[in-house]
Biotite code that builds the C-alpha atoms (Angstrom):
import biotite.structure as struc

atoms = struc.array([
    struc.Atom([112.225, 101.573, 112.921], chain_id="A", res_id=1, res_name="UNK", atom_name="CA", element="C"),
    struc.Atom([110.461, 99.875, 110.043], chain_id="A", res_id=2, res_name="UNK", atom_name="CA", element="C"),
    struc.Atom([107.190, 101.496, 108.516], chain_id="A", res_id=3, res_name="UNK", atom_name="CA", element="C"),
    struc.Atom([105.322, 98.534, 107.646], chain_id="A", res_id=4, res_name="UNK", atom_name="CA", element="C"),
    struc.Atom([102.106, 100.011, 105.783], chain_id="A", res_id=5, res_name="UNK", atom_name="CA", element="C"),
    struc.Atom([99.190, 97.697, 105.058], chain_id="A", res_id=6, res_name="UNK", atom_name="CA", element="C"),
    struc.Atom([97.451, 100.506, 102.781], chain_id="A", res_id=7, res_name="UNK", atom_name="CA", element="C"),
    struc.Atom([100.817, 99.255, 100.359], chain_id="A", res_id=8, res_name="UNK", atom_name="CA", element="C"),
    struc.Atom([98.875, 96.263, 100.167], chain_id="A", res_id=9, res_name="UNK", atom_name="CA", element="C"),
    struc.Atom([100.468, 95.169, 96.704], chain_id="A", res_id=10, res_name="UNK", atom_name="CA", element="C"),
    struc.Atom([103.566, 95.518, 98.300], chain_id="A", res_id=11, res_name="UNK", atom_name="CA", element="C"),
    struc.Atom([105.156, 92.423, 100.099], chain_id="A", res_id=12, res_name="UNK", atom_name="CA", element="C"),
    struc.Atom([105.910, 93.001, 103.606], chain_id="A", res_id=13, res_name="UNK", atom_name="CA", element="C"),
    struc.Atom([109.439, 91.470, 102.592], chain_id="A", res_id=14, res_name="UNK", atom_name="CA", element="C"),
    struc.Atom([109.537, 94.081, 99.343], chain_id="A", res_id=15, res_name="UNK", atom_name="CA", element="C"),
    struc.Atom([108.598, 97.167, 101.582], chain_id="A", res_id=16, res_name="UNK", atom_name="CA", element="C"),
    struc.Atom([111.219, 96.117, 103.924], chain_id="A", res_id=17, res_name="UNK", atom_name="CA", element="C"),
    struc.Atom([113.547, 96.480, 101.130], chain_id="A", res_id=18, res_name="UNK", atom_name="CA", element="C"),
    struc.Atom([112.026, 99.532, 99.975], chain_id="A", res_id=19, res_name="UNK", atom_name="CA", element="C"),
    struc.Atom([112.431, 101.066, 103.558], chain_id="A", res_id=20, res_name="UNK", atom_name="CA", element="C"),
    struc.Atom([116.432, 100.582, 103.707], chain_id="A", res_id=21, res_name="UNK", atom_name="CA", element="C"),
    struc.Atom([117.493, 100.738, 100.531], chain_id="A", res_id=22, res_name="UNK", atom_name="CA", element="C"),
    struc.Atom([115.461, 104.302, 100.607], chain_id="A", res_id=23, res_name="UNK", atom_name="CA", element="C"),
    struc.Atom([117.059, 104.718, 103.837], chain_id="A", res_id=24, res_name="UNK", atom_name="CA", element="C"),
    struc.Atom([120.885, 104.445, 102.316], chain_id="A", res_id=25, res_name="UNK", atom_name="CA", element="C"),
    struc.Atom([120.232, 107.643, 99.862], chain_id="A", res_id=26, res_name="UNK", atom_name="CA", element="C"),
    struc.Atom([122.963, 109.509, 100.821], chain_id="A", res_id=27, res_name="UNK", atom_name="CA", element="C"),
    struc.Atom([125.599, 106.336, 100.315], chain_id="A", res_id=28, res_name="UNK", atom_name="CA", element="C"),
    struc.Atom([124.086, 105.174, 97.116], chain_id="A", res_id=29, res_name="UNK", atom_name="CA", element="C"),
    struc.Atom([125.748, 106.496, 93.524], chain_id="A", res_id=30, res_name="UNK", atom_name="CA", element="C"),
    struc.Atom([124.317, 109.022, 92.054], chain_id="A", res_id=31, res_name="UNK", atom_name="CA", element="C"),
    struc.Atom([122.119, 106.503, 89.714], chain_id="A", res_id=32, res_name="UNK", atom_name="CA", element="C"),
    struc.Atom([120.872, 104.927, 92.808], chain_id="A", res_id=33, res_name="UNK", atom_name="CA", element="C"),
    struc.Atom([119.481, 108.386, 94.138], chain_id="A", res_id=34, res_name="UNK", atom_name="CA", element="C"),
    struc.Atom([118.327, 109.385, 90.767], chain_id="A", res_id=35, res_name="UNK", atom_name="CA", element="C"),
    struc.Atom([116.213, 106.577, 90.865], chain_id="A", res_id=36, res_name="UNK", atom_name="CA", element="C"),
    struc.Atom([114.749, 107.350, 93.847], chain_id="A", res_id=37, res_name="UNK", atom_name="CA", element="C"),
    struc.Atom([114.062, 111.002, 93.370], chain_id="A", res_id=38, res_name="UNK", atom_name="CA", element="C"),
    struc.Atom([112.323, 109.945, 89.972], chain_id="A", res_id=39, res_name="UNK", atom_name="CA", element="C"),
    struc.Atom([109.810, 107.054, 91.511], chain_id="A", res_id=40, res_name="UNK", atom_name="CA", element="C"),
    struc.Atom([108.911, 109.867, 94.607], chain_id="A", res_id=41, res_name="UNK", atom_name="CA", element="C"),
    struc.Atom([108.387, 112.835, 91.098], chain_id="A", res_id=42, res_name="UNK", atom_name="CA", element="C"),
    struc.Atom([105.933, 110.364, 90.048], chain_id="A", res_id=43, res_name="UNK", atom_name="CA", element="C"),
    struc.Atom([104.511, 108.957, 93.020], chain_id="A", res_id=44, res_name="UNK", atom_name="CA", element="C"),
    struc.Atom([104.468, 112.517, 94.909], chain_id="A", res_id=45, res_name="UNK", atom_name="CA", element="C"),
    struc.Atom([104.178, 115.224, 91.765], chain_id="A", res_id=46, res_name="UNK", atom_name="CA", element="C"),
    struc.Atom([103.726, 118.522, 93.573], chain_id="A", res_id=47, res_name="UNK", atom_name="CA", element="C"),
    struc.Atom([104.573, 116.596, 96.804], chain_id="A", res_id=48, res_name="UNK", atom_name="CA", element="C"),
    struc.Atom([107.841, 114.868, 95.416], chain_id="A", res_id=49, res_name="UNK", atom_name="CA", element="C"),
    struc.Atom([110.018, 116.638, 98.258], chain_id="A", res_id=50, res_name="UNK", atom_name="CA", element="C"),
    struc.Atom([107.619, 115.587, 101.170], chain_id="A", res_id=51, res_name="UNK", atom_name="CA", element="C"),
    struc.Atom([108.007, 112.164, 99.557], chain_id="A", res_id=52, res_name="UNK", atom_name="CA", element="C"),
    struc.Atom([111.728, 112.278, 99.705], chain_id="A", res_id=53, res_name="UNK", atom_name="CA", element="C"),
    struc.Atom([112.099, 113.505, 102.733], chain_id="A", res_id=54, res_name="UNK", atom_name="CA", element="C"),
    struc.Atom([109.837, 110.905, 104.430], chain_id="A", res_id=55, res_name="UNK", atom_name="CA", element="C"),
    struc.Atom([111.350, 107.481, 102.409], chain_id="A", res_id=56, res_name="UNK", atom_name="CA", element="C"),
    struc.Atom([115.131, 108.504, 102.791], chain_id="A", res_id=57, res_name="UNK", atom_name="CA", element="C"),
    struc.Atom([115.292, 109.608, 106.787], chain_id="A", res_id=58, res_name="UNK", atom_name="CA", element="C"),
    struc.Atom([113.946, 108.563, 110.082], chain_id="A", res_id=59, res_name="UNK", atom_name="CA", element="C"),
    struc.Atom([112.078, 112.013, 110.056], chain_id="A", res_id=60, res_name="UNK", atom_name="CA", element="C"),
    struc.Atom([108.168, 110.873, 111.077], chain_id="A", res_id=61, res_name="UNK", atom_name="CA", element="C"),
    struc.Atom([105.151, 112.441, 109.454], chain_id="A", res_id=62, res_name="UNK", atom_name="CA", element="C"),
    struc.Atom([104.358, 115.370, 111.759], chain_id="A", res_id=63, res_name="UNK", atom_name="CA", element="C"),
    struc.Atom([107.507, 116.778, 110.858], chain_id="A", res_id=64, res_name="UNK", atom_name="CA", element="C"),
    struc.Atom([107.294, 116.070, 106.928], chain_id="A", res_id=65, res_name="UNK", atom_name="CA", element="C"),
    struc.Atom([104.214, 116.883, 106.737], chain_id="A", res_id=66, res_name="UNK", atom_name="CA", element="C"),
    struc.Atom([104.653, 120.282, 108.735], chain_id="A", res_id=67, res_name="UNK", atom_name="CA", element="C"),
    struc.Atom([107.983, 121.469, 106.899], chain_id="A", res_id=68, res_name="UNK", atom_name="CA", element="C"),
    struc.Atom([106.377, 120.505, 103.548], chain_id="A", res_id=69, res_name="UNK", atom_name="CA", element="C"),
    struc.Atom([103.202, 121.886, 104.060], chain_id="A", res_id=70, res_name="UNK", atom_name="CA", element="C"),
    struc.Atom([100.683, 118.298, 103.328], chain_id="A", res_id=71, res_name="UNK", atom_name="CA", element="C"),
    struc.Atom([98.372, 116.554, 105.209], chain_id="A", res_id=72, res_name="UNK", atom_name="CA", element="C"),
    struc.Atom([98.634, 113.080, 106.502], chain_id="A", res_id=73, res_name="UNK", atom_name="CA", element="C"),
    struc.Atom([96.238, 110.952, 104.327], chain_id="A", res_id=74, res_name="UNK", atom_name="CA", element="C"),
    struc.Atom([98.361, 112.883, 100.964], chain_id="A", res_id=75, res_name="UNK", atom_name="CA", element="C"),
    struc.Atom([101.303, 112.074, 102.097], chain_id="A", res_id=76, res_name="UNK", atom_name="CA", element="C"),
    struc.Atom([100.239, 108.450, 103.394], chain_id="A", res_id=77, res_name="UNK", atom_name="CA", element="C"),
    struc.Atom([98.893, 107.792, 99.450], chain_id="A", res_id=78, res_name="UNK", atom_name="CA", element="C"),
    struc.Atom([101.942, 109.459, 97.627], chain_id="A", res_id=79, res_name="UNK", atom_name="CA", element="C"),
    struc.Atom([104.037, 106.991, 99.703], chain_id="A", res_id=80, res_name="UNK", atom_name="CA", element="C"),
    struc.Atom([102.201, 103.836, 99.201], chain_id="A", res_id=81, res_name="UNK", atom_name="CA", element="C"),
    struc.Atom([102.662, 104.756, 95.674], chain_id="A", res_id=82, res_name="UNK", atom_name="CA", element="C"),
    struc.Atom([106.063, 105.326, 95.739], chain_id="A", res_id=83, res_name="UNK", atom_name="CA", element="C"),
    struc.Atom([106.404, 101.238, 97.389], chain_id="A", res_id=84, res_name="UNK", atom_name="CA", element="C"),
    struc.Atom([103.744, 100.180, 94.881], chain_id="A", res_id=85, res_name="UNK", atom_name="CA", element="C"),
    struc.Atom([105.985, 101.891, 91.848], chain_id="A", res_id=86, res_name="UNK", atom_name="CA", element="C"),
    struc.Atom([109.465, 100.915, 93.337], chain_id="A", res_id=87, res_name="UNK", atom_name="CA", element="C"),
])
């Protein structure tokens, strides 16, 4: 299911949309396509670049990011809006 997130507010609904799947295709893209991705969730997540990862390229939810990567909500909710907002 689409995560549509209004705190991306720079972000198009359209764009995140795009965001979302594309994100969602890691594991078929080439390995420049998931180099780019891992790079924009280092910068958008720093310490929390896994948790970022994880969360933008499966259907995993948050309780179970955030639990296996040891982060609270509201950090991971900002590292991902700036992950769309950097994309």
């Amino acid at each position: 299911m689409f995560r549509y997130k209004k705190s991306a507010s720079s972000v198009s609904y359209n764009r995140q949309g795009y965001i979302y799947f594309y994100s969602l295709l890691y594991n078929e893209l080439d390995e420049d396509g998931r180099e780019y991705i891992r790079k924009i969730a280092k910068q958008a997540g720093g310490d929390y670049a896994d948790a970022v990862l994880a969360y933008v390229t499966t259907d995993d939810g948050e309780t179970k990011v955030c639990r296996e990567h040891n982060i609270d909500r509201a950090t991971l909710f900002r590292a991902v809006a700036r992950y769309y907002e950097m994309f």
